[in-house]
C-alpha positions in Angstrom: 0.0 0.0 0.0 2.8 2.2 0.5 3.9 1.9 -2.9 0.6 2.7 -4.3 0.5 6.1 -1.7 3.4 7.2 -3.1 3.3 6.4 -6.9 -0.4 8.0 -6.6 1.5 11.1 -4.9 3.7 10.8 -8.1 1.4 10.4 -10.9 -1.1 13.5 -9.4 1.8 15.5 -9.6 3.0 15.0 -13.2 -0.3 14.1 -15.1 -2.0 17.5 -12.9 1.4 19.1 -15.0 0.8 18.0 -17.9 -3.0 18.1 -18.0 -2.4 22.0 -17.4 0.0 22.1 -20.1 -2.3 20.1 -23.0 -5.5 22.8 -21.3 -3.8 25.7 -23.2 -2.4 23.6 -26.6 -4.8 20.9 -27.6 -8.4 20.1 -25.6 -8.6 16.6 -26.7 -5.2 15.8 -25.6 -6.6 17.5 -22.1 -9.1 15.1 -22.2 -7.1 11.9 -23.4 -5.4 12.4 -20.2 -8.4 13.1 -17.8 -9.0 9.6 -19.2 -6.4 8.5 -18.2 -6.1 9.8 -14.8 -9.1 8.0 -13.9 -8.1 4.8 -15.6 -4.7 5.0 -13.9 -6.0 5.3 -10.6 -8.6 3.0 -11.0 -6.2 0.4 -12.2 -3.9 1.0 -9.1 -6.7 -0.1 -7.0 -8.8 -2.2 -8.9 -6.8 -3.9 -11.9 -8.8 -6.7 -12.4 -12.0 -4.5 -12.9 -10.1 -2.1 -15.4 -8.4 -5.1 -17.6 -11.4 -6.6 -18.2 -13.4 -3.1 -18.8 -10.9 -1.9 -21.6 -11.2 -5.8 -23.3 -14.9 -5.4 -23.4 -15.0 -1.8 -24.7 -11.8 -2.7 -26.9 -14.6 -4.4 -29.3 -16.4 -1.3 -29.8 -13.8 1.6 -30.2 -12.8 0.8 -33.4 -15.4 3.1 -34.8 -13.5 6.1 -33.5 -10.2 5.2 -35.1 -10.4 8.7 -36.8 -10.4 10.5 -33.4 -7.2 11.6 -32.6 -4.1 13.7 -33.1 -0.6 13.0 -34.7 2.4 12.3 -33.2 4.9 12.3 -35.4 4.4 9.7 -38.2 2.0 7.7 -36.2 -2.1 8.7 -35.3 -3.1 8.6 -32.0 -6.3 7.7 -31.7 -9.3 6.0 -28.8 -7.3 2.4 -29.9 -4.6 3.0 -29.8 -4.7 4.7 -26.8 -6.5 2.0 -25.5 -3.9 -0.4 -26.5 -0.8 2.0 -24.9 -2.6 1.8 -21.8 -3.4 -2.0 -21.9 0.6 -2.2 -22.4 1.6 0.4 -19.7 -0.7 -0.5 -17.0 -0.7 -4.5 -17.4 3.7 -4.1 -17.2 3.2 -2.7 -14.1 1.2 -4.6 -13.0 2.9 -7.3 -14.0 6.1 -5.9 -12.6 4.2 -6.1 -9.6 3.5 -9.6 -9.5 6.6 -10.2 -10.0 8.2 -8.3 -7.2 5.7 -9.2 -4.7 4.8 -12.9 -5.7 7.8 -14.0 -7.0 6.5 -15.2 -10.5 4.8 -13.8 -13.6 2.0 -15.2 -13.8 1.9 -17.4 -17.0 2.5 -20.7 -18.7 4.9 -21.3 -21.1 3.4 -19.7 -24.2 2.5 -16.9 -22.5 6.3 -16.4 -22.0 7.3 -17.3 -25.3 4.8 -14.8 -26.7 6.5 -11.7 -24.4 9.9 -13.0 -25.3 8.5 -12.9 -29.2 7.4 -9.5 -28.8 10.5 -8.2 -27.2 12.6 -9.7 -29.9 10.4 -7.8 -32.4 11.5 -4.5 -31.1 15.1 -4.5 -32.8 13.4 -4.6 -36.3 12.0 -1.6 -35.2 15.2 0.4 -34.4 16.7 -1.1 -37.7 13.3 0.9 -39.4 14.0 3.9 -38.1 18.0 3.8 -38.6 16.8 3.2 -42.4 14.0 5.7 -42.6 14.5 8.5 -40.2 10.9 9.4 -38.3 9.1 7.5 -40.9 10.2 4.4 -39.7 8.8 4.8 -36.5 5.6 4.1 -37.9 6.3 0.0 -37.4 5.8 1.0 -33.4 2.3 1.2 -34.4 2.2 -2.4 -35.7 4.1 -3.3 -32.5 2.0 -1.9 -30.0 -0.6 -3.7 -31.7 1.1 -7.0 -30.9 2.3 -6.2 -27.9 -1.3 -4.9 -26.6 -2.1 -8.5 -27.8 0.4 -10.1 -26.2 -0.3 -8.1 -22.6 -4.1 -9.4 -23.1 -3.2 -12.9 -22.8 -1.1 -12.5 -19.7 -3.7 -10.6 -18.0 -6.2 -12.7 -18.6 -4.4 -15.6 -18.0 -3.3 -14.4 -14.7 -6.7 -13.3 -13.7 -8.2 -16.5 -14.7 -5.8 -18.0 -11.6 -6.7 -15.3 -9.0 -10.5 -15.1 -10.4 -11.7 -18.2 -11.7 -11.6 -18.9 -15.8 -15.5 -18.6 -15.5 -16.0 -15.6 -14.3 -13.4 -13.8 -16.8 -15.5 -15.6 -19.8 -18.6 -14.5 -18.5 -17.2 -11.1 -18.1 -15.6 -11.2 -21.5 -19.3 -11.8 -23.0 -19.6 -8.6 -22.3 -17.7 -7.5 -25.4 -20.3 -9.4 -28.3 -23.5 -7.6 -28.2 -22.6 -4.4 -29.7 -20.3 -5.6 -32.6 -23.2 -8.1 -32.9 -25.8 -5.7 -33.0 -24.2 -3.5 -35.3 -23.3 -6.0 -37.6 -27.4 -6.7 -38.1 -27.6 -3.3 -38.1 -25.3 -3.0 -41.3 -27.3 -5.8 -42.6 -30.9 -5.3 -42.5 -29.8 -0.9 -43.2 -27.4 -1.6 -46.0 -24.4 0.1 -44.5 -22.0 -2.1 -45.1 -19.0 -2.5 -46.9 -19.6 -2.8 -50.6 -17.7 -5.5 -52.9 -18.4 -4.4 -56.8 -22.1 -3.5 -55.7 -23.2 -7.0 -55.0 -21.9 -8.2 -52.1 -22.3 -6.7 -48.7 -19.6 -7.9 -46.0 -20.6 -7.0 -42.5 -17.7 -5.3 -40.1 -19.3 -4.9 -36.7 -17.9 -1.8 -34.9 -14.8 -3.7 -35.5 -12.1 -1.7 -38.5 -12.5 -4.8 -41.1 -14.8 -7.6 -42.2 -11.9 -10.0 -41.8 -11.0 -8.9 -38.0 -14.7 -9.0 -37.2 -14.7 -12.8 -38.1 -11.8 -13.7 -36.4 -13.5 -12.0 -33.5 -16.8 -14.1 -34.0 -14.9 -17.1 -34.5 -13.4 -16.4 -30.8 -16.8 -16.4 -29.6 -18.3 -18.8 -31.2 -15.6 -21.3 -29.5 -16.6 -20.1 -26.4 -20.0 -20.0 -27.0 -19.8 -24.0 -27.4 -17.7 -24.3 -24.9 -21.2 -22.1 -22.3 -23.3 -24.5 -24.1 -21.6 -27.6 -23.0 -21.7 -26.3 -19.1 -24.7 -24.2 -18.9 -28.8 -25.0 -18.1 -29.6 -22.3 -20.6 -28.6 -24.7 -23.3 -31.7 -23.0 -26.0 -31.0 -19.1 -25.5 -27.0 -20.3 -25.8 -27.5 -22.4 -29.4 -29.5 -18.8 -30.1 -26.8 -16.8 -29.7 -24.1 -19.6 -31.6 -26.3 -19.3 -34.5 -26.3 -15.5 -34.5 -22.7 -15.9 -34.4 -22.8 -18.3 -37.3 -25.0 -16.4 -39.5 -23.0 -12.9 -38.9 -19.7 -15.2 -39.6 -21.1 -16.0 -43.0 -22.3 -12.5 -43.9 -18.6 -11.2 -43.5 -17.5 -13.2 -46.7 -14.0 -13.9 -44.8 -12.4 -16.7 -46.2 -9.7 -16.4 -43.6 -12.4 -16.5 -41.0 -14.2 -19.9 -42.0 -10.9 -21.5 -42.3 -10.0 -20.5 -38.6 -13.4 -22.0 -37.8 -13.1 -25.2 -39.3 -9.3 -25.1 -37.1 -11.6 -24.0 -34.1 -13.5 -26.7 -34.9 -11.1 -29.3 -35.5 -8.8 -27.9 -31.8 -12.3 -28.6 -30.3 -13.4 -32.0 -31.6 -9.7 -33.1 -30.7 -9.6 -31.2 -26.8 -12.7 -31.9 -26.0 -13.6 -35.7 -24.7 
């Protein structure tokens, strides 16, 4: 607790600085970082609670990717923001867990995955001794990957301190609005258009391909609720909502990932 007094005393201090500073040049930097004041605080105290907050909204921010400001070569926007934090404030807290508990937190993938990422951050330095500023743009890519990476190792540790069915059912969180919007698009015609004919459905996430990848996710888990749940009718509902949406994306790369889903399932799965 000590630790948290006095990095709280620490953080007032510099983000009141530099909240003062971003009032006079640029009001939605000011209000970036009100953001994250409260998100900072919030995940001193309560990580768990924030973690799992910025994974469900993560699903839904993609439609303000064009809110933002520049930094150089690379667009800050809700995202990426969203993804620096994730990145920021799961490292500490990881750091944390690592100081007090003597251990990270994660299996062996999980590792191999931060090692991966680490390893990925030369490339980056070799990009911007190439191409001056411009290379920097490949941090954007990274931080992608890295937000990624920092998703499985929170949720991998909370799954230990909170139970693996509570994080799910906190995680379902995330699928009605991309699912909603995607019927939206649908039945209002606001979807991407293919040469006029075909209509590919995106959610609220940035591309028809990533939004079937993300309903793939859920379908998988959505089998998996079925097999452990009463509700066993409203459950197949909501898999063949999944389903039909998957279909209407017209991602190839999606249905392959689903028949792997599938096949990972029928082979894990006694």
């Amino acid at each position: 607790m000590q630790f948290k007094k006095i990095f709280s005393t620490i953080l007032t201090f510099l983000l009141s600085f530099f909240l003062g500073v971003s009032l006079l040049a640029n009001s939605l930097l000011a209000f970036v970082i009100i953001i994250g004041i409260i998100l900072i605080f919030c995940f001193l105290f309560f990580p768990h609670a924030v973690v799992l907050l910025l994974i469900v909204m993560r699903s839904s921010l993609d439609v303000f990717t064009n809110v933002g400001f520049h930094l150089g070569p690379i667009m800050v926007n809700i995202p990426s923001f969203t993804s620096v934090f994730l990145l920021i404030g799961g490292g500490f807290y990881l750091l944390s867990q690592i100081k007090y508990e003597n251990h990270l937190g994660s299996n062996q993938l999980g590792k191999m995955f931060l090692f991966w990422i680490i390893s990925l951050l030369f490339w980056n330095l070799i990009s911007y001794q190439n191409f001056g500023i411009k290379g920097l743009v490949g941090i954007r890519e990274w931080i992608r990957l890295a937000s990624l990476m920092m998703i499985y190792l929170l949720v991998y540790s909370m799954t230990i301190k909170i139970g693996y069915k509570r994080v799910i059912n906190c995680i379902f969180l995330a699928l009605p609005i991309p699912m909603i919007s995607g019927f939206y698009q649908l039945f209002s015609g606001h979807s991407t258009d293919i040469s006029n004919k075909i209509y590919r459905l995106s959610g609220t996430i940035s591309h028809p391909n990533n939004f079937s990848l993300f309903l793939v996710l859920f379908i998988g888990i959505t089998i998996w609720k079925i097999r452990f749940t009463n509700k066993k009718l409203l459950w197949s509902i909501v898999l063949a909502a999944e389903g039909f949406l998957l279909i209407q994306t017209y991602s190839v790369g999606g249905i392959i990932m689903l028949f792997v889903m599938l096949a990972v399932l029928a082979i894990k799965i006694p």
